[in-house]
Backbone as JSON, one array per atom type, in Angstrom:
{
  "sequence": "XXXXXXXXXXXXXXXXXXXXXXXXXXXXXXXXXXXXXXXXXXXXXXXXXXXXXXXXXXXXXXXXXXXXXXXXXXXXXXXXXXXXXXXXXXXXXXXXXXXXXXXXXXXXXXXXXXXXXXXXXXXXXXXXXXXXXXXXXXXXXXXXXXXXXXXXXXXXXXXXXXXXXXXXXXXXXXXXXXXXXXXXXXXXXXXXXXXXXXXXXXXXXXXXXXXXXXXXXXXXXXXXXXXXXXXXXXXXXXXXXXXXXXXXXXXXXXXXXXXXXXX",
  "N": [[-48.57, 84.65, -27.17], [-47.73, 81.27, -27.5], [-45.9, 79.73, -25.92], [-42.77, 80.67, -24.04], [-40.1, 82.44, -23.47], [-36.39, 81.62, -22.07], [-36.7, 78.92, -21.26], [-38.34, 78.41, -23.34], [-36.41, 78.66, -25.85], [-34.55, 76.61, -25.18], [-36.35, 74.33, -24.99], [-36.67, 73.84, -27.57], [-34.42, 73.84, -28.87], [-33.78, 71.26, -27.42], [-35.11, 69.59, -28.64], [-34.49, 69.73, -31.71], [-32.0, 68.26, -31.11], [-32.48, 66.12, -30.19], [-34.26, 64.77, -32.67], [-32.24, 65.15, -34.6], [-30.1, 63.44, -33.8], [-31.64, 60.96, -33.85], [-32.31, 60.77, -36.46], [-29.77, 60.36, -37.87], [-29.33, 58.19, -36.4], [-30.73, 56.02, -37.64], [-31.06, 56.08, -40.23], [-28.53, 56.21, -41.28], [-26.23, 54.09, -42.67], [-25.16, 52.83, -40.09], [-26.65, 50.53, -38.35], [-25.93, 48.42, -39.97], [-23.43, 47.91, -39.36], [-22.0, 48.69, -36.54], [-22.16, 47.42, -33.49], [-24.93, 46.37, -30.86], [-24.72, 47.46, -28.94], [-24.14, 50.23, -29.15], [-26.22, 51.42, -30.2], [-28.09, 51.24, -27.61], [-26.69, 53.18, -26.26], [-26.81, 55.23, -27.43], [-29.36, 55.97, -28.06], [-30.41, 55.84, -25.32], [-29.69, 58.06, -24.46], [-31.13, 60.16, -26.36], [-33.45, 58.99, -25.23], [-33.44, 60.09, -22.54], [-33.23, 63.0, -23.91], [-35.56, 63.45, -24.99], [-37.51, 63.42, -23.24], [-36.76, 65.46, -21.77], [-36.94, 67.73, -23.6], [-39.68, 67.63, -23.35], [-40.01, 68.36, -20.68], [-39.1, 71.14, -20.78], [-40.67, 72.65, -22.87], [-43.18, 72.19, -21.42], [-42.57, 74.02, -19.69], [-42.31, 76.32, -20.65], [-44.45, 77.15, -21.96], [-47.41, 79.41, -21.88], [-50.28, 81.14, -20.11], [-52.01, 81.15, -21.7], [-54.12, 79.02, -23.59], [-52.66, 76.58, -25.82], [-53.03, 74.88, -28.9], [-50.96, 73.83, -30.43], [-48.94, 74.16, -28.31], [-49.15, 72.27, -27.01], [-49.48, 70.09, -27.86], [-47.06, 70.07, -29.28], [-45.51, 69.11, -27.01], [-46.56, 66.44, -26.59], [-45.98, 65.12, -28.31], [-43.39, 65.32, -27.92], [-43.13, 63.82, -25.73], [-44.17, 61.35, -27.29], [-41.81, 60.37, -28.69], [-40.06, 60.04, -26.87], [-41.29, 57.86, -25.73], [-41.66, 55.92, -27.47], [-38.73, 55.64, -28.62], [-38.07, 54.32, -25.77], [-39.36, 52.19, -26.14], [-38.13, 50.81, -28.51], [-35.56, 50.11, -27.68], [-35.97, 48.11, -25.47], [-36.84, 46.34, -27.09], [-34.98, 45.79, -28.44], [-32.91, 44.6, -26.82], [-34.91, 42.71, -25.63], [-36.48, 41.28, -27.85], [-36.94, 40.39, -31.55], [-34.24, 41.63, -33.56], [-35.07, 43.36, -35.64], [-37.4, 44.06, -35.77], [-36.83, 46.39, -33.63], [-35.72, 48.19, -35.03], [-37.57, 48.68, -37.2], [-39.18, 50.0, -35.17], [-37.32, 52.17, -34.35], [-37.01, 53.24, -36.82], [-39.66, 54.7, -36.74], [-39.24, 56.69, -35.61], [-38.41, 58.68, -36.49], [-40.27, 59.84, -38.52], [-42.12, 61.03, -36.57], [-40.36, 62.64, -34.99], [-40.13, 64.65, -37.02], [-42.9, 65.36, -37.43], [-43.07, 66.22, -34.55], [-41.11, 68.23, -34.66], [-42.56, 70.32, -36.26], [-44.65, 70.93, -35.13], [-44.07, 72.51, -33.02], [-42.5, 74.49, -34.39], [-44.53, 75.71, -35.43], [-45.15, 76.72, -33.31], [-43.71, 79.02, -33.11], [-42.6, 82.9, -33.23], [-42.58, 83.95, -35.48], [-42.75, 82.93, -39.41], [-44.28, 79.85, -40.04], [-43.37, 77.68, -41.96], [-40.79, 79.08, -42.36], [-39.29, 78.88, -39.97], [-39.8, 75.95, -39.69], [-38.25, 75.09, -41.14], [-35.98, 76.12, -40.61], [-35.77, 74.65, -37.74], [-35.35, 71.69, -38.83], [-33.07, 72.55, -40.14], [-31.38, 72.55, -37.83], [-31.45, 70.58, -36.74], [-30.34, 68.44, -38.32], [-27.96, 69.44, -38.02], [-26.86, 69.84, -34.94], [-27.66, 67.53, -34.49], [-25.98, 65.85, -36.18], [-23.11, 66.44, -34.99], [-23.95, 65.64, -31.99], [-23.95, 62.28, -32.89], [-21.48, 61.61, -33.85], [-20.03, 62.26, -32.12], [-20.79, 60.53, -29.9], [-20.05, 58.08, -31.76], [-17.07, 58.37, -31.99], [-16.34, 57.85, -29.43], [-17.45, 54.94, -29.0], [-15.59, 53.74, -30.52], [-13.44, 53.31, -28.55], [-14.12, 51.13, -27.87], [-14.96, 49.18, -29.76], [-12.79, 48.3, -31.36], [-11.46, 46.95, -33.33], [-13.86, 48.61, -35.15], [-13.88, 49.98, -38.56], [-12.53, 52.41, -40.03], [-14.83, 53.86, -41.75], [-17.31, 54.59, -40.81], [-17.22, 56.88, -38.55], [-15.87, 58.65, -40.64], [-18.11, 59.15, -42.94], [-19.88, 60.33, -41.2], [-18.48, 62.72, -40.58], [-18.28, 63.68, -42.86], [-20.9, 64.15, -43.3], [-21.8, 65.68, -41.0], [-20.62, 67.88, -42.51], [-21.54, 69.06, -44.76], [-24.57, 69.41, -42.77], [-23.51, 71.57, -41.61], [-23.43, 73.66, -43.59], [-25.84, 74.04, -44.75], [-27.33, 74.88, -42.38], [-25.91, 77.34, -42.52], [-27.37, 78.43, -44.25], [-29.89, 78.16, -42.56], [-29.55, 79.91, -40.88], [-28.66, 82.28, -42.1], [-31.24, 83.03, -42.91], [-32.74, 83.59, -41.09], [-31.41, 85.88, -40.68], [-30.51, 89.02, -38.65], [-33.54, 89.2, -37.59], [-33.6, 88.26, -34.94], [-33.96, 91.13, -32.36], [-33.58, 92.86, -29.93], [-36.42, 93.39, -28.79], [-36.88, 90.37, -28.99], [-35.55, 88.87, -28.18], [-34.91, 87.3, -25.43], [-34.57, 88.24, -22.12], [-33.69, 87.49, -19.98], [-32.51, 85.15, -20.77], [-29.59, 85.5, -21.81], [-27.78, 88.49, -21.08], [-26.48, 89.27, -23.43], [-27.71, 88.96, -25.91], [-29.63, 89.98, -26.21], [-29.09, 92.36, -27.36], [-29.38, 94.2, -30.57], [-29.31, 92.47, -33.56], [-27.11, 91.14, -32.85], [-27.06, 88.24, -31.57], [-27.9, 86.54, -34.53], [-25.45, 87.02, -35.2], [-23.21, 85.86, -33.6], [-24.4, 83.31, -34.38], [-23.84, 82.99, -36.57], [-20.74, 83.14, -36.53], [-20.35, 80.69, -34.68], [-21.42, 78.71, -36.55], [-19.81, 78.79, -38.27], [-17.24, 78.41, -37.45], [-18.18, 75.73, -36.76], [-17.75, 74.29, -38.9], [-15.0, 74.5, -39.28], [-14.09, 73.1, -37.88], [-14.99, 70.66, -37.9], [-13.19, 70.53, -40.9], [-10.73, 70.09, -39.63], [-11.85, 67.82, -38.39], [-11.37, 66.28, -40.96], [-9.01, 66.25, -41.51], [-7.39, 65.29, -39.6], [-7.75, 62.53, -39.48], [-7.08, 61.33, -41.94], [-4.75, 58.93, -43.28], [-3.25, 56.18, -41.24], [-2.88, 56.65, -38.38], [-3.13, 55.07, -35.34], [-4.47, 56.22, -32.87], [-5.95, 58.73, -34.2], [-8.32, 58.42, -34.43], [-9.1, 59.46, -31.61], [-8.65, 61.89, -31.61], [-9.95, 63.01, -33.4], [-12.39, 62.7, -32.13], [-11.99, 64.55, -30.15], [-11.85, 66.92, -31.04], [-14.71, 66.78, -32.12], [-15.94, 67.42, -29.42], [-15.25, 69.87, -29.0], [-17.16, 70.81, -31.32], [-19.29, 70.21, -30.33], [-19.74, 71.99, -28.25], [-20.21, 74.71, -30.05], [-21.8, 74.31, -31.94], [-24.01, 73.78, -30.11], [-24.0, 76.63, -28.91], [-24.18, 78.17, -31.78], [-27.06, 77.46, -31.92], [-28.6, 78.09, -29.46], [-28.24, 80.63, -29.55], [-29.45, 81.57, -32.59], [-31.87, 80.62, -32.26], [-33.48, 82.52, -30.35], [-34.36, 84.2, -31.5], [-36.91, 83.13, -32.16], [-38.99, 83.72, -30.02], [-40.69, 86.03, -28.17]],
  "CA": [[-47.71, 83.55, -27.61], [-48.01, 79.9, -26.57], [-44.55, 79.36, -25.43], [-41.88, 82.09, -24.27], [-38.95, 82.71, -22.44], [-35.81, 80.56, -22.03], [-37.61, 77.35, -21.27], [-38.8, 77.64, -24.73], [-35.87, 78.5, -26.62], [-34.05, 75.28, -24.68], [-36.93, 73.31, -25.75], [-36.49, 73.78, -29.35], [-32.38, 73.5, -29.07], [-33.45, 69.68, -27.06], [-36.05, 69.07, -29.49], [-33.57, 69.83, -32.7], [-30.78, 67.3, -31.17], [-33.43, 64.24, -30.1], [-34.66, 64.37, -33.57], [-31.49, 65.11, -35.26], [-29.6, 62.33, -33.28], [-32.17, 59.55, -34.41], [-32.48, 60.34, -38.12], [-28.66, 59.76, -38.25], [-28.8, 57.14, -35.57], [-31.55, 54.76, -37.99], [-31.03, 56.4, -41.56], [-27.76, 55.75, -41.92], [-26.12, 52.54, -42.71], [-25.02, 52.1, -38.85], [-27.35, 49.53, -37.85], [-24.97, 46.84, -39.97], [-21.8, 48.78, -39.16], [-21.85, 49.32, -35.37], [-22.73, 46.34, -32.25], [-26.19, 46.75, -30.21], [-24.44, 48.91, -27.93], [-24.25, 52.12, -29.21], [-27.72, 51.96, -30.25], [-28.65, 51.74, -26.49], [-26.03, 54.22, -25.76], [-27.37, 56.52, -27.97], [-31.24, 55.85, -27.55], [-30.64, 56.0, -23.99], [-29.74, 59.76, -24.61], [-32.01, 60.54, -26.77], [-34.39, 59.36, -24.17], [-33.66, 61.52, -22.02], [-33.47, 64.28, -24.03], [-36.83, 63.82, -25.57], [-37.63, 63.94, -21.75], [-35.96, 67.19, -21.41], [-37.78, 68.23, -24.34], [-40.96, 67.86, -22.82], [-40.37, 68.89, -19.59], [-38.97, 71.79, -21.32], [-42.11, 72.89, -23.28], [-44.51, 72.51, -20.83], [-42.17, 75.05, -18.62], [-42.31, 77.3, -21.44], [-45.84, 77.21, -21.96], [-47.79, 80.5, -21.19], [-51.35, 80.74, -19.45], [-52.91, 81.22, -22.65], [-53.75, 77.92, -24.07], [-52.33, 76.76, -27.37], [-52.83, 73.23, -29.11], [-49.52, 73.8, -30.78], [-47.79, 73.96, -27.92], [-49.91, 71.29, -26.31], [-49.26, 68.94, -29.09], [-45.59, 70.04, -29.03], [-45.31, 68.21, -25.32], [-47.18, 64.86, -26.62], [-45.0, 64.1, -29.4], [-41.72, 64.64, -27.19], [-43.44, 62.42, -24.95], [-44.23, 60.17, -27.21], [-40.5, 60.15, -29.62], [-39.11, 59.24, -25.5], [-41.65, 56.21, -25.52], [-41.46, 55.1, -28.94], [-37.52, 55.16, -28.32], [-37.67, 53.37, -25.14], [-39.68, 50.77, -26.67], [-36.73, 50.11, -29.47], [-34.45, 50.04, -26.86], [-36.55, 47.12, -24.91], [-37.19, 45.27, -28.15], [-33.6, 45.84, -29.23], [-32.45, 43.6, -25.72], [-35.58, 41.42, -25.11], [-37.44, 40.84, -28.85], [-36.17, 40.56, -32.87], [-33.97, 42.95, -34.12], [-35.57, 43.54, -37.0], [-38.52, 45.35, -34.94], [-36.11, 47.26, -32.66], [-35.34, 48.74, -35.72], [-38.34, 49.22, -37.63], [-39.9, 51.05, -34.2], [-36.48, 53.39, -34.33], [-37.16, 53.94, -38.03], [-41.0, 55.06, -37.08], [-39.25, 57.81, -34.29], [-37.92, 59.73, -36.81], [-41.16, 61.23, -38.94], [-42.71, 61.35, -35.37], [-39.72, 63.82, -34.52], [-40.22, 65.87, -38.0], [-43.82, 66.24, -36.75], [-42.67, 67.3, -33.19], [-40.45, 69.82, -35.11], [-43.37, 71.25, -37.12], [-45.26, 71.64, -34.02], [-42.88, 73.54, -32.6], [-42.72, 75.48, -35.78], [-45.74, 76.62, -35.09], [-45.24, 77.72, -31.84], [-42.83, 80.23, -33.07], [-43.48, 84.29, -33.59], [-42.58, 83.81, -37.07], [-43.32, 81.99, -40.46], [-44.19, 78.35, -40.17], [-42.67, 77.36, -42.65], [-39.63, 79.5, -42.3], [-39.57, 77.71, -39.16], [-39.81, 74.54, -39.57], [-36.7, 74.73, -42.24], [-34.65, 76.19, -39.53], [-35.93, 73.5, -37.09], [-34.88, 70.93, -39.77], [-31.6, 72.14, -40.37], [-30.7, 72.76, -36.84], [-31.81, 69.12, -35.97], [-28.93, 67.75, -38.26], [-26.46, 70.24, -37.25], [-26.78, 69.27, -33.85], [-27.6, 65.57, -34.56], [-24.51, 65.34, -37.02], [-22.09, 66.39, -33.91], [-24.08, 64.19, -30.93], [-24.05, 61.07, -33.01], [-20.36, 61.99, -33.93], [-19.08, 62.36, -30.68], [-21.06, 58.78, -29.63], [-19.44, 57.07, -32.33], [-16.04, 58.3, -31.83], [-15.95, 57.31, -28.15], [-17.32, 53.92, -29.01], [-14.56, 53.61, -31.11], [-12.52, 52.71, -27.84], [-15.37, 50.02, -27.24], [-15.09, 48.42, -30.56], [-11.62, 48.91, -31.75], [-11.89, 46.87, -34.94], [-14.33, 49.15, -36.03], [-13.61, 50.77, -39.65], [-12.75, 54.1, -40.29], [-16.19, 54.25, -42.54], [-18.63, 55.12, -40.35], [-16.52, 58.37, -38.32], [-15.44, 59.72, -41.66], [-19.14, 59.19, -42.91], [-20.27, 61.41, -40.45], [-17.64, 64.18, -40.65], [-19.1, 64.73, -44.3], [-22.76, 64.49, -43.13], [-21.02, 67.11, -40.56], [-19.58, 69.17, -43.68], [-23.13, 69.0, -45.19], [-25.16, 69.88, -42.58], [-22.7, 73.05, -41.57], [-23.75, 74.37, -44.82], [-27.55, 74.27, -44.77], [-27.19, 75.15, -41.24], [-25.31, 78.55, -42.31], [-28.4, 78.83, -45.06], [-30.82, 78.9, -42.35], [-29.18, 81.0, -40.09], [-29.34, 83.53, -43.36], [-32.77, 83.29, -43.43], [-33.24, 84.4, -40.04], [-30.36, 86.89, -39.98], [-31.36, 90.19, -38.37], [-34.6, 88.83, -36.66], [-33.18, 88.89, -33.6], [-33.21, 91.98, -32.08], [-33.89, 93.94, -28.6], [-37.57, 93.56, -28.27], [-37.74, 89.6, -29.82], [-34.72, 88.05, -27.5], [-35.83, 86.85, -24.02], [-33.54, 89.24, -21.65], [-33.18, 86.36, -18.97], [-31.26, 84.27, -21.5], [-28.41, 86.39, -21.89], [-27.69, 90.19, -21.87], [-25.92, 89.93, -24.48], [-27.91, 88.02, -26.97], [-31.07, 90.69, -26.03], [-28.71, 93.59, -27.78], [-30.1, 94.2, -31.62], [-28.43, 91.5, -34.25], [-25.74, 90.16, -31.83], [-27.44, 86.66, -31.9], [-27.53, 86.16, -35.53], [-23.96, 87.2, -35.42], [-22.81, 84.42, -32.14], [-24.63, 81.92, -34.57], [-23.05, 82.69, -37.94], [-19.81, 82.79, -36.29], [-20.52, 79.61, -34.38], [-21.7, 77.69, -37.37], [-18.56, 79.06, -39.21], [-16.22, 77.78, -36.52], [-18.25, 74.23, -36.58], [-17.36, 74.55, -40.39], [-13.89, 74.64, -39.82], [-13.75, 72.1, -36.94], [-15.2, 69.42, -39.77], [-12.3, 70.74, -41.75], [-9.76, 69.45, -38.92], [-11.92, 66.05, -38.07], [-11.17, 65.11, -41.53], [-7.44, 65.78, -41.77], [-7.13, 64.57, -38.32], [-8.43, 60.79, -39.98], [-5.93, 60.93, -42.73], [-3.36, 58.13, -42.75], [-4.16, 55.15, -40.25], [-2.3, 56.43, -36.76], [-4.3, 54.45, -34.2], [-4.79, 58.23, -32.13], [-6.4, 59.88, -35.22], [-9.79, 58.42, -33.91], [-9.18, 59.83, -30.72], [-7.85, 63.13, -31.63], [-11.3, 63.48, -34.02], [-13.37, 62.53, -31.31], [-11.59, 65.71, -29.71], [-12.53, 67.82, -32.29], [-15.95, 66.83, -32.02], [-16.44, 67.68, -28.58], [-15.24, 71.37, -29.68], [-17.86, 70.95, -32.01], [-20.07, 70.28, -29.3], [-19.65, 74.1, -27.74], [-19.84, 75.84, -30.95], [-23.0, 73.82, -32.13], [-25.01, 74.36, -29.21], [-24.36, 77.79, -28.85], [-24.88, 78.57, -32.45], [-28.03, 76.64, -31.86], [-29.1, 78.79, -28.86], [-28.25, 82.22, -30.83], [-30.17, 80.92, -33.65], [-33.45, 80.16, -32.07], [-33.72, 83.14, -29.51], [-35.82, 85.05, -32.21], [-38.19, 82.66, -32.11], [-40.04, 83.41, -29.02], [-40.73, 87.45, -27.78]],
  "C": [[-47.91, 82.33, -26.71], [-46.81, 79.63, -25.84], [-43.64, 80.71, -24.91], [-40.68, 81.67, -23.74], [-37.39, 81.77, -22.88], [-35.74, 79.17, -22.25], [-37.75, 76.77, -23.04], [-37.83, 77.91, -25.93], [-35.05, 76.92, -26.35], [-34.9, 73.94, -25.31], [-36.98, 73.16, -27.29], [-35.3, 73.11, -29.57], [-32.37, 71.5, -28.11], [-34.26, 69.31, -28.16], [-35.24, 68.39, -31.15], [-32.69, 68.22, -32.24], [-31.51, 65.81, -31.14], [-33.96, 64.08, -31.48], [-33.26, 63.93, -34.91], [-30.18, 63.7, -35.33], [-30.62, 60.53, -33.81], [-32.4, 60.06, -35.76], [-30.96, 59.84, -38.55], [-28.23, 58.54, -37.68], [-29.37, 55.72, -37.4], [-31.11, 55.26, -39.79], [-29.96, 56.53, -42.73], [-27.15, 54.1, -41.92], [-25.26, 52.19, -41.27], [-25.34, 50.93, -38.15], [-26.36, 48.55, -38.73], [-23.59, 46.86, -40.05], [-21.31, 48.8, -37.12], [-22.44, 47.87, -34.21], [-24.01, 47.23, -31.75], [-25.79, 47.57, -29.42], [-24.43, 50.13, -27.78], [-25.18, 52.08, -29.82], [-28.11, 51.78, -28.95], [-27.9, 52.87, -26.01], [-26.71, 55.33, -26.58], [-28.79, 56.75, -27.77], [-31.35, 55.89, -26.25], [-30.65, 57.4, -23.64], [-30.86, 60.41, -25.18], [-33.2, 60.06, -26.22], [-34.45, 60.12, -23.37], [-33.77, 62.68, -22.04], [-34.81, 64.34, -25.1], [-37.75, 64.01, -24.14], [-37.72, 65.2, -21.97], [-36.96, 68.08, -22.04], [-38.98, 68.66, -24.2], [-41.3, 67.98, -21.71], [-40.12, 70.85, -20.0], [-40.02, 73.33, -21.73], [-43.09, 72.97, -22.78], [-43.79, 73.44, -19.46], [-42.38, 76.67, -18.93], [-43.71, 77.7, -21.76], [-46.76, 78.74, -20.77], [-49.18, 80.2, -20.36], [-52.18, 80.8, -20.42], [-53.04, 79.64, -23.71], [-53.78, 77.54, -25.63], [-52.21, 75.38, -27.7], [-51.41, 72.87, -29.38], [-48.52, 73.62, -29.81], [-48.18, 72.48, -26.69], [-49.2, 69.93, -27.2], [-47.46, 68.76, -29.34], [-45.04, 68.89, -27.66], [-45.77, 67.36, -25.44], [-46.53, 64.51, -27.6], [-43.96, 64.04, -28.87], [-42.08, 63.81, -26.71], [-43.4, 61.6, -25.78], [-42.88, 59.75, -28.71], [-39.72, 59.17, -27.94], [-40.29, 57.52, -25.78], [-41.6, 55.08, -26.45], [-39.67, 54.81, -28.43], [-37.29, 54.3, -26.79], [-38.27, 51.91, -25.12], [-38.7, 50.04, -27.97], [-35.67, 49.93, -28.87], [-34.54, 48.51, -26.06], [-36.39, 46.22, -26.04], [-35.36, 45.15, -28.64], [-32.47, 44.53, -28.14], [-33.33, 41.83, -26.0], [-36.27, 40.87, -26.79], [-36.71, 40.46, -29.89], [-35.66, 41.61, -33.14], [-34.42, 44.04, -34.89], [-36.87, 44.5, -35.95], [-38.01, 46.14, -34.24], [-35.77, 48.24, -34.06], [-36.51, 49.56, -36.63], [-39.17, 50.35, -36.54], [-38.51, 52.08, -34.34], [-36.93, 54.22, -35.21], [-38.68, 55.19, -37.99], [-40.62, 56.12, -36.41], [-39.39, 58.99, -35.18], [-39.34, 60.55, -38.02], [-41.96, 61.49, -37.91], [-41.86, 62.35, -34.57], [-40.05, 64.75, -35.86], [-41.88, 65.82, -37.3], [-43.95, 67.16, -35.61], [-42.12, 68.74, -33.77], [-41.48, 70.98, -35.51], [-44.4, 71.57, -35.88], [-44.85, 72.7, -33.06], [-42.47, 74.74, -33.55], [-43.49, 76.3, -35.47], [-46.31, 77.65, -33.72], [-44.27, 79.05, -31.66], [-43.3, 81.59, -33.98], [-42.82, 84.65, -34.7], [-42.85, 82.85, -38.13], [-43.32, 80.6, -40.0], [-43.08, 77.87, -40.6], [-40.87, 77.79, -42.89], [-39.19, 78.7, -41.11], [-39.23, 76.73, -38.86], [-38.81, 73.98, -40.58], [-35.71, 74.69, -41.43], [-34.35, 75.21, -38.46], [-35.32, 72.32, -37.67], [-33.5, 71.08, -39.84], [-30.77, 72.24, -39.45], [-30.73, 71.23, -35.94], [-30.58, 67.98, -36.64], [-27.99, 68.07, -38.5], [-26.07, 69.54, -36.38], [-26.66, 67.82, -33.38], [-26.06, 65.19, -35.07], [-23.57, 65.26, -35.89], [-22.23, 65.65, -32.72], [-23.25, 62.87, -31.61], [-22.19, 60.78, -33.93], [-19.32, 61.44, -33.32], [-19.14, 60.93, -30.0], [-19.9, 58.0, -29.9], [-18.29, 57.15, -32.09], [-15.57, 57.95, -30.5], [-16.05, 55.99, -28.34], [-16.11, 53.24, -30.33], [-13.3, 52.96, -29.94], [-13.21, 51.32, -27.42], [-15.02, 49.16, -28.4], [-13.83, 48.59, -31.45], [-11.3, 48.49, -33.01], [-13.13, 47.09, -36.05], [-13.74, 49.66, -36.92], [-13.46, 51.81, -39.82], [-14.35, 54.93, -41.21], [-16.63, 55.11, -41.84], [-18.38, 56.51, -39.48], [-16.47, 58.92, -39.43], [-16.99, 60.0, -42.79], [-19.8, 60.57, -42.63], [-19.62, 62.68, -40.39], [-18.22, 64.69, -42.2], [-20.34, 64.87, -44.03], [-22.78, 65.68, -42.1], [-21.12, 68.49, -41.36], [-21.19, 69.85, -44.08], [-24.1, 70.18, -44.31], [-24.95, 71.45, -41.94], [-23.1, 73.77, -42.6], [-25.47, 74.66, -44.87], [-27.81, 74.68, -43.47], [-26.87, 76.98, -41.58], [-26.47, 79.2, -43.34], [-29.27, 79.17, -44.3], [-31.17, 79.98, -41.46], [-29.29, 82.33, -40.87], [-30.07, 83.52, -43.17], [-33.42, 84.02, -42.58], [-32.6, 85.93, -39.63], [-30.88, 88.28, -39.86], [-32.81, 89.88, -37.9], [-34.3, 88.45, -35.34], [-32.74, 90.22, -33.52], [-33.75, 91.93, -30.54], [-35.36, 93.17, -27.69], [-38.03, 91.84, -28.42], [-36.93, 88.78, -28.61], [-34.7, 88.08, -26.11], [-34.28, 87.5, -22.83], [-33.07, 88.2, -20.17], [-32.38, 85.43, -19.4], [-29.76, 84.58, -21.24], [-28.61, 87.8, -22.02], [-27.03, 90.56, -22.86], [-26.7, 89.59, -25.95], [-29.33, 89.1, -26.83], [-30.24, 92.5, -27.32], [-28.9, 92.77, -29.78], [-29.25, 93.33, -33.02], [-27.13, 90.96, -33.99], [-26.31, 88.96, -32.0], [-27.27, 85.74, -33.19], [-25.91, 85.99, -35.78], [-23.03, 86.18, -34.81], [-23.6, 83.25, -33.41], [-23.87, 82.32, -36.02], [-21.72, 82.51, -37.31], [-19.66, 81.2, -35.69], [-20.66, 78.44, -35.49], [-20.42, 77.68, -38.22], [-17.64, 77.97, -38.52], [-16.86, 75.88, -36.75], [-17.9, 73.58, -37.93], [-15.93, 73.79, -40.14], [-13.29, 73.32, -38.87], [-13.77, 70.66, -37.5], [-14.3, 69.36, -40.32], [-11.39, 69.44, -40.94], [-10.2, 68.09, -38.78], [-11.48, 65.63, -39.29], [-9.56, 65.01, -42.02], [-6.7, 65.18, -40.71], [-7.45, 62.84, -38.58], [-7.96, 60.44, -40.68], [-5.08, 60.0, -42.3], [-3.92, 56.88, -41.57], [-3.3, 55.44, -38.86], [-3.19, 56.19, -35.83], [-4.85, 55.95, -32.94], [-5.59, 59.05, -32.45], [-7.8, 59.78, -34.43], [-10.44, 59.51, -32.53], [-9.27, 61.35, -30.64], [-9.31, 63.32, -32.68], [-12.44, 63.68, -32.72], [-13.14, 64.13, -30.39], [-12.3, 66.82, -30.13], [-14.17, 68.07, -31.57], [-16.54, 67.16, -30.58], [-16.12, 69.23, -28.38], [-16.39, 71.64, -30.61], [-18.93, 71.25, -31.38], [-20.84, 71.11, -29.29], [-20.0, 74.41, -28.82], [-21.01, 75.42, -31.85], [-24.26, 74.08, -31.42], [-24.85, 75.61, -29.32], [-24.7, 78.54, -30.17], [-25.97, 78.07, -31.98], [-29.32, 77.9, -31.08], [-29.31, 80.37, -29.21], [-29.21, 82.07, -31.43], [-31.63, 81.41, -33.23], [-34.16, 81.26, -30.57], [-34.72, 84.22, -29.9], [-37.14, 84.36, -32.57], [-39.58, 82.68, -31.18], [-40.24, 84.74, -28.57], [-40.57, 87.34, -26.39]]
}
């Protein structure tokens, strides 16, 4: 295997959120909803965790050499440089290009994903679905949590663009719990990296920590959106809450999830 261990389930679970975090950062209607600020606040993260990503991957990386996982570690690199060049242009240049270079990150993260796909000890393609729908699981709840903090930053923002996101939330909880099916029971004993956890190495416990996890981020969606009902100036706050429960229960499905990907 090109990849193994810890290292390389971590690098998948940073890989998932830096991609998942800019397709909702640029693909939704934010850019004429939101000030320049929380696009550097958020692209400043997702620089570093396309970083992460690729320090990640090349930790995970075995002695046997593999383009896939070679190629995996030059597209994180280059999703961090592409985003810190929309970040530069977004200060010093036209908007309008700070934007079109964001827009170019995001099929330059679905290729990272599929490279990464490939570095796992099962189907491609199976794969690179789960990669996909774990990128705007994870994305849906980062770029969530962002927005609802800058919500104290921009205070005559709209309720739109939070309640937006709690259905692109709802959404991706659901295709999320599809591809956790797909994998369910492929984790067992011999597939789950025994330095992770001891508990996540015992025979369909992992699948089980991520269906419950994804359930729970299910129900946490439920609460952000009755928590937004009604206009009490708090509600924002008290979502944003939520979402950092979501957080926990996102990542660690996440990490469950993707622990049968590597022997």
């Amino acid at each position: 295997m090109p990849v193994t261990g810890p290292a390389g389930v971590m690098a998948l679970v940073l890989a998932e959120t830096t991609a998942g975090g800019a397709v909702f950062l640029f693909l939704t209607p934010l850019w004429g909803e939101v000030r320049r600020g929380f696009f550097t606040l958020t692209g400043s993260i997702l620089f570093v965790l396309a970083l992460a990503t690729a320090g990640s991957a090349a930790a995970a990386r075995t002695g046997v050499s593999s383009a896939s996982a070679h190629t995996a570690v030059v597209l994180s690199l280059s999703v961090a440089a592409l985003t810190l060049v929309w970040i530069v242009l977004l200060h010093t240049g036209p908007r309008l290009a700070a934007r079109v270079v964001g827009i170019a990150t995001v099929p330059v993260c679905a290729v990272m994903l599929y490279a990464f796909a490939r570095t796992a000890d099962e189907s491609t393609t199976l794969a690179f679905f789960q990669l996909l729908a774990g990128a705007l699981f994870v994305g849906a709840v980062l770029d969530g949590l962002l927005l609802g903090h800058w919500y104290l930053t921009e205070r005559k923002l709209p309720r739109r663009p939070i309640l937006r996101m709690t259905y692109l939330l709802g959404a991706a909880v659901v295709l999320e719990a599809i591809a956790v099916g797909f994998g369910f029971g492929a984790a067992n004993a011999s597939e789950a990296p025994s330095s992770l956890s001891p508990i996540l190495t015992l025979s369909g416990v992992s699948s089980w920590i991520a269906i419950g996890m994804v359930a729970l981020t299910g129900l946490i969606a439920v609460f952000i959106r009755l928590t937004l009902r009604g206009d009490r100036p708090a509600a924002v706050q008290s979502a944003t809450g939520f979402f950092y429960l979501a957080v926990i229960t996102a990542f660690t499905a996440e990490l469950a999830a993707k622990v049968h990907f590597f022997p």
